[in-house]
N, C-alpha and C positions, 0 to 999 in steps of 0.2 A: 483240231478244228477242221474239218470240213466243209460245211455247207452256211453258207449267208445269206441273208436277204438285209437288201436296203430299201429300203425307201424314200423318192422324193421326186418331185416335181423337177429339178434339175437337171433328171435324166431323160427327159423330152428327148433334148435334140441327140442324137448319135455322138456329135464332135464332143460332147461332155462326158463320155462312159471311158475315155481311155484311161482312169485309175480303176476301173470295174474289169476293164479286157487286161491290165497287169495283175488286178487280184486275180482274175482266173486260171493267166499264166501262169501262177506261182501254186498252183493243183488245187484250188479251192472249187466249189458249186457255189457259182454265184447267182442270185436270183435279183432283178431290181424289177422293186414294184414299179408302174409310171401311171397316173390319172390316163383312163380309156378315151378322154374328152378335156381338152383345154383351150384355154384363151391366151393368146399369147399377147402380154401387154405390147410389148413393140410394135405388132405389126395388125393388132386388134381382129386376127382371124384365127376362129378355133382349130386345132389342131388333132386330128386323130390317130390312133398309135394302134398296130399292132402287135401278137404276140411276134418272137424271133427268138433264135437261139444263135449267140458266135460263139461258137468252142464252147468254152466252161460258161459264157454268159447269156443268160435266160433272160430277154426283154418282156416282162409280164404286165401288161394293161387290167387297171382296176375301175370299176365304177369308180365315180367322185363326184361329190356335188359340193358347186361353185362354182366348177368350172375356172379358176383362178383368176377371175376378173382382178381389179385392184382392191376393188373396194369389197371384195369378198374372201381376200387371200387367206385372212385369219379366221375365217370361218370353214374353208374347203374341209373335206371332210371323206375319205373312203368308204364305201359299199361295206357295212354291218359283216353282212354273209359273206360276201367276196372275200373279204380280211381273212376274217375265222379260217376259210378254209383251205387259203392258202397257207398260213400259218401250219396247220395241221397238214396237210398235205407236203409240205418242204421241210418241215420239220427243221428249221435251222438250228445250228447251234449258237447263232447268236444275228441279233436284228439290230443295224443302224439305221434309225431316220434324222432320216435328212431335212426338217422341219425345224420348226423354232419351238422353243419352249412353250412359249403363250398360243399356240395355235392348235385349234380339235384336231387336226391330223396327227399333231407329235402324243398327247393325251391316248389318243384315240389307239394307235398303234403301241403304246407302251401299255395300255389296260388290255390290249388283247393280246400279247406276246405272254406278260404279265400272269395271266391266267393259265396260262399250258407250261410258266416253268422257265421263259425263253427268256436269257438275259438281255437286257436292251443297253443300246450303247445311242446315245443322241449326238448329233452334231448341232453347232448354233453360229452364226453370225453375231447375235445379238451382241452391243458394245457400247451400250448405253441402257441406262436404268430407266424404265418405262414404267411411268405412273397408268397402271391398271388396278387399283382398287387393292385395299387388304385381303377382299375375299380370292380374287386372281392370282394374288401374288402368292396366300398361301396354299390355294392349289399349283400352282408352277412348284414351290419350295418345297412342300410336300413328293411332288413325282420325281424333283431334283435326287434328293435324297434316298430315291430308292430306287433310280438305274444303276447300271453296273457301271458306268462310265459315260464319260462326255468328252468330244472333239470339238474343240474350238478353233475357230478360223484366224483366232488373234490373241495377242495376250490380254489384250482388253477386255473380248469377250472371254476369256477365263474367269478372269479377277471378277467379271461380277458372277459369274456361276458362283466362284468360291465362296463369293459373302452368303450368300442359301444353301449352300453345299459344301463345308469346310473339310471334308473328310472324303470327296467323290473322287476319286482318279481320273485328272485331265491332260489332255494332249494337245498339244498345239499346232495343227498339221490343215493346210488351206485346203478348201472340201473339192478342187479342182486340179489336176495338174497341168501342164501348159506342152502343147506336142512340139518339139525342137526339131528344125530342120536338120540331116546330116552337113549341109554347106549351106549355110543363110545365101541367099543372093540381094544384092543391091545394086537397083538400077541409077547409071550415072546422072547425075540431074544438076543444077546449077541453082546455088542458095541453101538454106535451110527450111527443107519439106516437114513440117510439125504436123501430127497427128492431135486426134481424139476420137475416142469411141466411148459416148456415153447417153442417156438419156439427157435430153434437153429440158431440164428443172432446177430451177435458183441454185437448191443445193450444190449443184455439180461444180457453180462457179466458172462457166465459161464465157460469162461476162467480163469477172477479172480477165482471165487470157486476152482476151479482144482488147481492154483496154490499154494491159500490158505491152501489148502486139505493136498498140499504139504507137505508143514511145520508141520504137523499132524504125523511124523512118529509113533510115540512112542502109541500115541493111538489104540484104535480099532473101526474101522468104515469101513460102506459102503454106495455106494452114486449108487441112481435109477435117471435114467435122461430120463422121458416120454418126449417127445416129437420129433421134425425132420426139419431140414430146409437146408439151405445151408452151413453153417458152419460145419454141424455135422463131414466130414471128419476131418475136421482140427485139431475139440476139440477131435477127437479120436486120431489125429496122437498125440496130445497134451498130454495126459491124457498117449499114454505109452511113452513119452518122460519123462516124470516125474515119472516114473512107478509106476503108479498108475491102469491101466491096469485094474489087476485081482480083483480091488474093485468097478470097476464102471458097472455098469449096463445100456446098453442102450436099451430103449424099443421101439423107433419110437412114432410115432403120434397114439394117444388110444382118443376114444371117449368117452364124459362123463361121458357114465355108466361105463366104465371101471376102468378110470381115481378113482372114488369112491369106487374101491375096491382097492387103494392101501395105504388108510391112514391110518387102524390095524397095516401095516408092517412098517410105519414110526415112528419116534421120532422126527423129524426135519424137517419142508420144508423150504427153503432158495429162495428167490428171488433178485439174487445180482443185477440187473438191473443197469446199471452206467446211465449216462444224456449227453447229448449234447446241443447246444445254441436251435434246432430245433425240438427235442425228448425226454420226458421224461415219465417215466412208468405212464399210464395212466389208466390198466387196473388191479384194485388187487382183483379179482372173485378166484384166485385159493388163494390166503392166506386165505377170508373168508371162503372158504371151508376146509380147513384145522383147522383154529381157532375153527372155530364148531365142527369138530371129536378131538377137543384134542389133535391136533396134537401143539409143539410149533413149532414159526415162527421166521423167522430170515430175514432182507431185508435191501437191503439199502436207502438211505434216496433219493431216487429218485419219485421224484410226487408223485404218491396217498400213496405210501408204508404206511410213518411215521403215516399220517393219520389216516388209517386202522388197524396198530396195536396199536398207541398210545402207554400207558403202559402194552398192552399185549402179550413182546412180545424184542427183541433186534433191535435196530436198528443200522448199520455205516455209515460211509459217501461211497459215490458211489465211485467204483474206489482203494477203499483204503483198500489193500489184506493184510498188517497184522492187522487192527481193524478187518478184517474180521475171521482170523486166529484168531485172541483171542475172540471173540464173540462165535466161534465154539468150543475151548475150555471152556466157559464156559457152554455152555451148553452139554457137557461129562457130566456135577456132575449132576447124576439122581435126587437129592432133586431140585436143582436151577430149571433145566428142566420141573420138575413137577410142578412146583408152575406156571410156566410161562403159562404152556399148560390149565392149569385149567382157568388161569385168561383170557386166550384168548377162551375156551369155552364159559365163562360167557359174554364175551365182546363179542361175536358172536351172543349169545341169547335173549342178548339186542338190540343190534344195527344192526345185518345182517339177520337176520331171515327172511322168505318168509314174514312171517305176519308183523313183523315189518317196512321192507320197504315196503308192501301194505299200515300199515295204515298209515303213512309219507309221501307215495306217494299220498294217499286218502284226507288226510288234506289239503295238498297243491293242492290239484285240487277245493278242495272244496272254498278253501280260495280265490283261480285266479278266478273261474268260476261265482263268484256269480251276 
């Protein structure tokens, strides 16, 4: 194997291609397609990409229409002609998109790989069963069944591949890796500094935290809440209803590189995410980046969470704001805390590393493509 092309919308930002610049480093032609034109939900301005080349990795801009608004995500859709002639032109041995199953871009880029011969491997999030109609479902289980292989970001999202796909070859490897400092640093501060970096929407649950927080009088703490969405008034009217107010810190929506200078000034990030029959946390990119600088973590047992930190780390059940409450009192006591943060470095360096999920993603292409 040679030469790859992937595709997806995740590789916008630059800080997300460090498993693409390992795959290169290890002698591959790596090509990643990226939308020539997006919207970036976060911060509602659209985004435009140039070609580039680092070493082996080719940053290639495609037409796309949709533009990735939200409400059009599953609809986005690549340039007909653009596709085709990259495909033919790069001739890869083998194409990963990085799209979801039910979406015209994964479709779209698997009938046109499909047609020149070119094995496709998909990657998915997906971790819950999504009522899309029989005619959806059996186009999804249809294209399931005849890639060469699938990446999934969780066991979850395996398990439902497999029930459409019982014979498909799947890998369980996060479609992110997390870049680890050589010496984490931590700035000295006074109390427990608790992060979050999430979209501000019910799901996330950062209501429970706030109320959890609550019940924390007695200690000393302060809570940084990067992110921005539609809830945010709410959890602010919320946060001095409970007067907690003067301890919370709201930053708005900060892009990656930013987002990365604020794990020195933590001791804690928490991802309370709850679930519902049709949603459940699918994406844990910021716990792995936190587990790598040392930070410890704290989540609830919602989809990938438990996963991802295993034993590095506290877990509760979703929903449930006094386990949450005493999880956050245990980790006041600076020995407990440190011992966690350590063990979820190691547990980063093993399992989330740029290099790590290159060469896990490398195996499993080698092992489908042969």
């Amino acid at each position: 194997m040679r030469r790859v092309l992937v595709l997806s919308h995740t590789y916008l930002q630059p800080a997300h291609r460090g498993k693409l610049r390992a795959l290169a480093a290890r002698g591959l032609e790596v090509t990643v397609a990226i939308p020539q034109r997006w919207r970036e939900p976060w911060f509602g301005r659209p985004i435009d990409v140039a070609w580039e080349r680092q070493g082996g990795l080719e940053v290639f801009p495609l037409p796309a229409h949709g533009m990735g608004s939200k409400g059009d995500l599953l609809k986005t859709k690549y340039g007909r002609r653009a596709l085709k002639a990259l495909l033919r032109d790069r001739r890869p041995d083998l194409v990963q998109v990085e799209e979801e199953p039910n979406t015209h871009a994964a479709r779209q880029v698997f009938g046109a790989a499909r047609r020149l011969g070119i094995p496709v491997v998909l990657f998915t999030h997906q971790n819950v069963e999504l009522d899309q109609g029989w005619w959806a479902h059996w186009k999804q289980r249809r294209m399931l069944r005849k890639l060469t292989g699938v990446v999934a970001g969780s066991d979850l999202a395996g398990t439902i591949v497999r029930q459409d796909a019982p014979n498909l070859p799947i890998a369980v490897i996060p479609q992110l890796g997390a870049l680890a400092p050589h010496e984490p640093q931590h700035v000295p501060h006074e109390g427990l500094a608790i992060g979050v970096v999430s979209r501000l929407v019910p799901h996330k649950g950062i209501d429970n935290l706030l109320q959890a927080l609550a019940t924390l009088r007695g200690a000393k703490w302060r809570l940084t809440i990067v992110g921005d969405g539609p809830e945010r008034e709410r959890l602010e009217a919320l946060a001095s209803e409970l007067r907690l107010a003067a301890r919370v810190r709201w930053t708005g929506g900060l892009p990656a590189e930013q987002v990365a200078n604020l794990w020195p000034d933590l001791d804690v990030l928490v991802q309370p995410s709850v679930a519902s029959p049709d949603w459940r946390e699918a994406n844990g990119q910021v716990l792995m980046e936190a587990m790598a600088n040392e930070v410890a973590v704290l989540g609830s047992d919602s989809g990938v969470i438990p996963e991802l930190i295993g034993d590095s780390g506290l877990v509760f059940p979703a929903g449930d704001v006094p386990a949450l409450a005493a999880a956050l009192e245990q980790l006041s006591n600076h020995a407990a805390r440190r011992t966690l943060a350590q063990a979820a470095r190691a547990r980063a360096l093993r399992l989330y590393s740029d290099d790590a999920i290159a060469e896990r993603t490398l195996e499993f292409w080698k092992q489908v493509a042969k």
